[in-house]
Every structure is written in structure tokens, then in C-alpha cells.
C-alpha positions, 0 to 999 in steps of 0.5 A, spaced: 222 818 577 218 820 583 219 827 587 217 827 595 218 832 600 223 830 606 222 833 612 229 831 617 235 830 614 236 824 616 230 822 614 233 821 607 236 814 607 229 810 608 227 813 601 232 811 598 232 804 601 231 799 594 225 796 598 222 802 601 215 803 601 216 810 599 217 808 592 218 802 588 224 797 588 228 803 585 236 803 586 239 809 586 245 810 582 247 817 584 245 823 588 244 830 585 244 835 591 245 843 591 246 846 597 244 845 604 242 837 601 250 837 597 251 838 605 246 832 606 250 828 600 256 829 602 255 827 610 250 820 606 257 818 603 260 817 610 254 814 612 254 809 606 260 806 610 255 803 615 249 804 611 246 798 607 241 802 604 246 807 602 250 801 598 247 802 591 249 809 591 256 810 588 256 818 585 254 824 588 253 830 583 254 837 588 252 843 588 254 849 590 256 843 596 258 845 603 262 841 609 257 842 615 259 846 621 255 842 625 260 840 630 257 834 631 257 833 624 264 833 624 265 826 624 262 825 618 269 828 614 274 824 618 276 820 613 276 821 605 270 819 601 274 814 597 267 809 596 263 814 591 266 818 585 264 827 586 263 831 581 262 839 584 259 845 581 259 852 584 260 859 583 266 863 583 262 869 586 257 865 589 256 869 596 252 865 600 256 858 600 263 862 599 269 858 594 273 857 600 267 853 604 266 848 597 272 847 596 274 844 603 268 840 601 272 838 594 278 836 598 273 831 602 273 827 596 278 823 593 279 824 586 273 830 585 272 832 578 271 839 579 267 845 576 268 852 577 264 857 573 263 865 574 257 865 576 254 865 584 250 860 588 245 858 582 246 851 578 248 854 572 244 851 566 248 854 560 249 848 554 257 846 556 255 845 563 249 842 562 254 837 558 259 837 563 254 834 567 250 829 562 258 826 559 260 826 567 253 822 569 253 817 563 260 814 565 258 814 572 252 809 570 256 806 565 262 804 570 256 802 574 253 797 569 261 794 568 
């Protein structure tokens, strides 16, 4: 694993090119985002239709993920996002990312599997979700390898 800071938005899909020098010739299987870079995220699954870099990716973990009211960003949410499978946490009480804002991202996803838990804008670390996620990465990376 490597840990990098990115400055720019868009500045995120040379690093995750396989054969970026920013790292060393790994793929990425999924992206795990929490808030402004869930946004990022779901914008990349747009992207990744048009963006060879982007072809390794074929999961998203969001949290507490929003769609972006950028209006030039809107044309990234024009279409469903069929080509990555979703998993979303967020916060019924969060009250920086309200519940409405995450899930009009959901509805951005076909087949989104979804978790709602009673807290606010944080990622939850109690053991059912951090299972929930672990059960829900691990067939992620199994279907990749099939």
C-alpha cells in the first residue's frame, strides 16, 4: 500500500494508472472514498467509460458519498453507473451530507448494495459493519479473479 496526497481532483487518475510512475505497476481493483472523495469516486465511475487508466477498477466503497452539485459536473450522473458495483455507508443523522443527498447518489448505481447505520458523517467502525464491508470487498476481488 502506498499513501499519497493529491492535490486536484483530477489529479487522481494518473495514480491509479497500472503503469504510473507514482507507484509500482499495481492495479486497482476498488476505490474506498468518504465524503468529498466519494463524490470524486462516483464521478471516476463515469470517467472510467472513456478512461483506459480507470479499466482495473471494478468497485466502489462510499461513504457518506454525495452526487456533486457542480453543475458542470453534472454530466458525470447521466447515465446509471452499470460498469462498477457500489457499496454505500452513511449516517442516518449525519448532518453535513444529508440522507437525501446520499441517496440520490445510491439511485446513481445500478444494483447498489446499501448501508445505513444510526450515526452521522463519520465511518462507522463497530464489528457488524466493519464485517459488512470486509464480506462485501472480499467478493468484490473474488468475482474479479473468476
Amino acid at each position: 500500500m502506498f499513501f499519497r496526497k493529491i492535490i486536484g481532483n483530477f489529479n487522481t487518475i494518473p495514480v491509479l494508472q497500472p503503469n504510473s510512475p507514482s507507484h509500482d505497476a499495481v492495479a486497482f481493483s476498488g476505490i474506498l472514498a468518504f465524503s468529498q472523495g466519494a463524490c470524486l469516486a462516483s464521478m471516476l465511475c463515469d470517467m472510467k467509460r472513456r478512461e483506459p487508466a480507470l479499466n482495473s477498477v471494478s468497485f466502489v466503497m462510499l461513504f457518506c458519498g454525495f452526487r456533486s452539485r457542480i453543475t458542470k459536473h453534472d454530466r458525470y450522473y447521466t447515465q446509471p453507473f452499470d460498469n462498477v458495483r457500489s457499496l454505500h455507508v452513511f449516517g442516518e443523522t449525519d448532518d453535513v451530507i444529508p440522507l437525501e443527498m446520499s441517496e440520490k447518489l445510491v439511485s446513481s448505481f445500478v444494483d447498489p448494495v446499501v448501508m445505513k447505520h444510526p450515526g452521522g458523517h463519520f465511518v462507522p467502525s463497530s464489528a457488524p459493519v466493519r464485517n459488512f464491508c470486509k464480506s462485501f470487498m472480499l467478493e468484490q476481488l473474488k468475482l474479479k479473479d473468476s
